[in-house]
N, C-alpha and C positions, 0 to 999 in steps of 0.2 A: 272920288266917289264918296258921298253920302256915306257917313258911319257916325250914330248915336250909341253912349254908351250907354248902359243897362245891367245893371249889379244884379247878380240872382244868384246866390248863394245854392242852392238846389242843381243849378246845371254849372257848377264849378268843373272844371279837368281833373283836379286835385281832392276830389270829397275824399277819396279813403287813403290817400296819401299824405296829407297835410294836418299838423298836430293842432293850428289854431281853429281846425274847420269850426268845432265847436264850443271857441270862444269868442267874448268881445272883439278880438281882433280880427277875427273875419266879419270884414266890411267892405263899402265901397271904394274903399281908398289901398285895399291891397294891390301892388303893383302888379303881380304876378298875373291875379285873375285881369288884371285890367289889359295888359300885353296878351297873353294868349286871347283873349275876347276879341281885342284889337286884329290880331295874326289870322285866326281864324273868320272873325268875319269877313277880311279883305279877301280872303282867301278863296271866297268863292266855294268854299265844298260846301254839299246842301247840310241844311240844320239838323234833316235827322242821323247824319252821318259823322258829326260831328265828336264824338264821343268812343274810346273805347268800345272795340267789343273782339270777344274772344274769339280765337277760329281752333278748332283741329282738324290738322288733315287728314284725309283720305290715307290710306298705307303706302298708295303711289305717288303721293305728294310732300313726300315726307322733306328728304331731299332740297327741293323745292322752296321747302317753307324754312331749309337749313338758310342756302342761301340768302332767303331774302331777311333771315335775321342778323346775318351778319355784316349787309348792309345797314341796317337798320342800327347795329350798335353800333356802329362807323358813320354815322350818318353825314357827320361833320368831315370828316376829311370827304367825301362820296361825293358832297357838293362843296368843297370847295376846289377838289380836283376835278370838275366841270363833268364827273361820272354821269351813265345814264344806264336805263334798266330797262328791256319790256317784257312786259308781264302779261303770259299769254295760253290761250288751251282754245280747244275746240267745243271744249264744251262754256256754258254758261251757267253762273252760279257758284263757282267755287271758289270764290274768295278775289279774284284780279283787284278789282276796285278796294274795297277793304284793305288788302295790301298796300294798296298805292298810296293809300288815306293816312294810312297807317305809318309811311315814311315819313309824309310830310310831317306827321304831328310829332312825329320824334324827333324832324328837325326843329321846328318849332318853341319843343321842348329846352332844344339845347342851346338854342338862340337869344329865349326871350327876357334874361337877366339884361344886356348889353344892349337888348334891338332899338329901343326910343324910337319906338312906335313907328315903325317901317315897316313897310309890304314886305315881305320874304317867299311868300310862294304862294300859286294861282293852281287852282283846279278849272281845267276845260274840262267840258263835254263836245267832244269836236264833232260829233251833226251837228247841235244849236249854237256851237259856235260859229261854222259857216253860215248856219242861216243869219242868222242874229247881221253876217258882214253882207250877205245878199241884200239883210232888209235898210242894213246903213245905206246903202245907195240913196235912195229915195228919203230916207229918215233919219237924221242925224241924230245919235244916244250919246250923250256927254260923261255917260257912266261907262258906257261898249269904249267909246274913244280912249277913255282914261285906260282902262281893263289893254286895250292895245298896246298900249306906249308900253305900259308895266310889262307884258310881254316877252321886249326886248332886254329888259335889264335884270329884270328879279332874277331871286336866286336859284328856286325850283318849278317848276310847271309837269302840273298832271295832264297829260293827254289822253285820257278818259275814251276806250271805246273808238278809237284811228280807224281810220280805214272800216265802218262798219259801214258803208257803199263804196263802191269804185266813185274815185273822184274824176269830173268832168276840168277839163281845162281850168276854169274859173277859180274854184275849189283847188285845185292842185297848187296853183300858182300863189294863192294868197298861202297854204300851209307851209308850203317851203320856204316861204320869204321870213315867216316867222321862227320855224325850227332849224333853215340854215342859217339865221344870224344871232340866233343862240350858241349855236355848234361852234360858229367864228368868234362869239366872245365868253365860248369857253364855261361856259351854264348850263347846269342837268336837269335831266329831265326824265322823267316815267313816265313810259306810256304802255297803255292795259288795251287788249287787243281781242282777236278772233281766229287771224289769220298767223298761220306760219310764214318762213320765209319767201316760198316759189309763189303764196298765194298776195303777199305783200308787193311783189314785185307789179302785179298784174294791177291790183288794186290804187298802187300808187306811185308808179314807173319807178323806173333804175335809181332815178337822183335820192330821192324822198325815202323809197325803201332801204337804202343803202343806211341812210341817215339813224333810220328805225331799228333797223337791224345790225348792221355792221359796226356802228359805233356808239351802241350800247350790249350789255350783257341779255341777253337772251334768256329767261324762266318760263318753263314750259311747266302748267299746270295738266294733270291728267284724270283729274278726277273728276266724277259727275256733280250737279249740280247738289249744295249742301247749303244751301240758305235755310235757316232756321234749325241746326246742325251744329250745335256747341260743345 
């Protein structure tokens, strides 16, 4: 896949963390900003997401946002014990995504002294990413292709939003060829959702649901929508 680098000191990871932000030695040549830039664009998460941002929970989310800190400071043992998480509520707006974002980038984080400029983790949006394999049919994308392979091997993968239609035959079969030979080679995954488990089941049969639910930890979100809520 296409990746040019692009020094910008202004959307650094690091502004208020890093002692040289505001010296000569912050340039284009610092490894750190130049690996996470790396990490991150492979990465797939969109650009405006890409950045810290604070959340508080709801009183009924409390809980909730215990757990997923504590994956979070564990992040490294989490994947590399092939763990997995889905992050989920009925309602919309309360943080699912952000969380998920938010793993990655801590793995990221802890990664990127050692990484030499390797892929480590891929954010889906799984609608546009089925679409996106409908339109391969017909159209062959050498960057969709590349984004495939990685797939199989990388370290982590955000499943963004699963199961937000019942999947039809076609759709079923390509998702489970890709998240049960993750499971078989033992690689984690988030996935951020809508549906509980009886309604997962329906959404995306026994096999798939199973996978979704049963062999990952379960965080149930309860709170209402809190976008723009810091």
């Amino acid at each position: 896949m296409a990746y040019e680098y692009v020094f910008d000191k202004s959307k650094c990871w690091y502004i208020s963390a890093c002692v040289k932000y505001e010296s000569p030695e912050c340039n284009a040549s610092c490894i750190r900003y130049m690996e996470m830039d790396y990490l991150m664009q492979n990465s797939g998460i969109p650009r405006n997401r890409q950045y810290a941002v604070l959340l508080t929970p709801s009183k009924r989310d409390v809980q909730a946002f215990v757990t997923l800190k504590e994956i979070k400071d564990d992040i490294l043992n989490f994947v590399k014990n092939g763990e997995s998480v889905y992050i989920y509520s009925d309602n919309f707006g309360n943080g699912k995504t952000t969380w998920a974002i938010k793993l990655m980038q801590k793995y990221f984080d802890d990664v990127w002294a050692a990484n030499g400029f390797r892929c480590r983790g891929i954010f889906i949006h799984v609608p546009t990413f089925l679409t996106k394999i409908k339109e391969g049919i017909s159209r062959k994308d050498e960057d969709f292709e590349t984004l495939k392979s990685r797939l199989m091997t990388v370290d982590l993968v955000i499943w963004d939003d699963i199961a937000a239609t019942k999947l039809g035959d076609f759709d079923h079969a390509n998702l489970l060829t890709y998240i049960d030979q993750r499971k078989l080679n033992q690689l984690s995954n988030i996935y951020t959702g809508n549906l509980h488990q009886d309604e997962l089941q329906d959404a995306l049969g026994n096999r798939l649901s199973s996978r979704v639910w049963n062999d990952s930890t379960p965080v149930k979100f309860v709170g209402a929508d809190r976008r723009g809520v810091r």
